[in-house]
C-alpha positions in Angstrom: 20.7 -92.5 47.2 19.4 -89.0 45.6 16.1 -87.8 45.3 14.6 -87.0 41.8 12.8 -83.8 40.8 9.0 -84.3 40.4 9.4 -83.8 36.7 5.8 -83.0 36.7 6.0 -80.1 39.3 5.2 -76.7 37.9 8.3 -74.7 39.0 10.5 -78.2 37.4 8.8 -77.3 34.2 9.7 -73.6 34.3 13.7 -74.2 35.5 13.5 -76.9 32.4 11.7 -74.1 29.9 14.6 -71.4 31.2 17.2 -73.5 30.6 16.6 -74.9 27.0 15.6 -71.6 26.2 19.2 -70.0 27.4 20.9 -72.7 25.8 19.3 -72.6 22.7 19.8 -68.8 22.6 24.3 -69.7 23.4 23.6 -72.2 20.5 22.2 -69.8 17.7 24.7 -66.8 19.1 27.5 -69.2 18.4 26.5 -70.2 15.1 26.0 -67.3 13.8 29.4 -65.9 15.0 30.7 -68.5 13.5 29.0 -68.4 10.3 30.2 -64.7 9.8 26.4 -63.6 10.2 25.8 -60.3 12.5 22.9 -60.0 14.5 21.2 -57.1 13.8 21.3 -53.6 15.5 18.3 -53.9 17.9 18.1 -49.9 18.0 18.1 -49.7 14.6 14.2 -48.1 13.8 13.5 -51.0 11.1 14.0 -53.2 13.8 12.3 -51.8 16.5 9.2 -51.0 14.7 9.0 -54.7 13.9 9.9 -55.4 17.2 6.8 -53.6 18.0 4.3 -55.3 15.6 5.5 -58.2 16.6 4.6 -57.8 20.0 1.5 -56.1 19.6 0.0 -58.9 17.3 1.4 -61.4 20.3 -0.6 -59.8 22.7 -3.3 -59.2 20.7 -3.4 -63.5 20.2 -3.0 -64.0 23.9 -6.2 -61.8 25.0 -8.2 -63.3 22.2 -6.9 -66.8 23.7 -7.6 -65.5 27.1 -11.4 -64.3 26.5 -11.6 -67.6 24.3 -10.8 -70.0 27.1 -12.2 -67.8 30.3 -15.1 -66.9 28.1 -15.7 -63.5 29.8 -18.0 -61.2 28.3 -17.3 -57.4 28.2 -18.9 -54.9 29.7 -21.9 -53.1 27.8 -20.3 -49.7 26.7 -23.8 -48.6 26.1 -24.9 -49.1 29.8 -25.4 -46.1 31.9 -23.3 -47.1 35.1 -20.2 -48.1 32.5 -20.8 -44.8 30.7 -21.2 -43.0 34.5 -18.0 -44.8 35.4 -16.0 -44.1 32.2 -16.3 -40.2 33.0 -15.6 -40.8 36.3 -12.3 -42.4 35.2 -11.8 -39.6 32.7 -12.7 -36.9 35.0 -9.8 -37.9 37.4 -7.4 -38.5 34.7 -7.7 -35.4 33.4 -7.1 -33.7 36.4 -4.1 -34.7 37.4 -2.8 -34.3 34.0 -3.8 -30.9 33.9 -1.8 -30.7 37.7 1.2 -32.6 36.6 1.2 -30.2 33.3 0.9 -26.7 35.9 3.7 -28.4 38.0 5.7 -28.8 35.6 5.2 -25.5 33.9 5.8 -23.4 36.8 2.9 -21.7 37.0 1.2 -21.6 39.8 -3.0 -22.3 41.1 -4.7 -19.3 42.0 -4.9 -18.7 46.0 -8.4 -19.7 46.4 -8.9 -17.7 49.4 -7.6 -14.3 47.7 -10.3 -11.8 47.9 -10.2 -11.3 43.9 -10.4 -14.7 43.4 -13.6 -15.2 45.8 -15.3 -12.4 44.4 -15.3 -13.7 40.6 -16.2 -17.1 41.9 -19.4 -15.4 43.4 -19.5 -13.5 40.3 -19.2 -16.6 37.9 -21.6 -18.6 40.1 -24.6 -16.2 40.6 -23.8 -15.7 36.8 -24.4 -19.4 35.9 -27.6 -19.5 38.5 -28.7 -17.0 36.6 -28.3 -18.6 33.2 -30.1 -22.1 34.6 -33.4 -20.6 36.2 -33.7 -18.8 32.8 
């Protein structure tokens, strides 16, 4: 006596989806070898920029559908804490970049404990006090 799949069950549904969809993929292959018909060259740039489009306008459907059915509202990009937060983000971004880029470069950060390099921080500092009592 064997036991049946739950054909309800969730993970029954995906095995069921993977399957038709590998089969139906062997079916088409087949046909078209048959028929004579290549596929066509997937790095061919035609192909990948529709490739692209394709996927872009795909994901594009599924976050409308997703904000749609969840009904989520977005953040106010006018609001202080967002705009606070965004530079934040930004800031820290844009630092590491500008690390990776050094890195990567060679070139080296200043030793901030070198004498030169103390003095013209005092130098630009007192400069800038200067400039903001004024």
């Amino acid at each position: 006596k064997e036991i049946m799949p739950d054909l309800n069950c969730a993970q029954v549904n995906d095995a069921t989806l993977k399957i038709q969809s590998a089969y139906r993929g062997f079916k088409t292959r087949k046909e078209l070898k048959e028929s004579g018909e290549d596929l066509p060259d997937l790095k061919a740039a035609d192909v990948v920029d529709a490739t692209i489009k394709i996927q872009s306008a795909y994901k594009g459907f599924k976050t409308r559908q997703m904000i749609k059915q969840h009904k989520e509202i977005m953040p106010d990009l006018n609001c202080a804490q967002v705009n606070d937060a965004t530079l934040k983000i930004q800031s820290a971004y844009r630092g590491f970049k500008t690390r990776k880029d050094l890195k990567e470069s060679g070139e080296d950060l200043p030793d901030l404990k070198a004498k030169d390099v103390v003095n013209a921080t005092i130098k630009i500092q007192s400069a800038y006090k200067g400039f903001k009592t004024r």
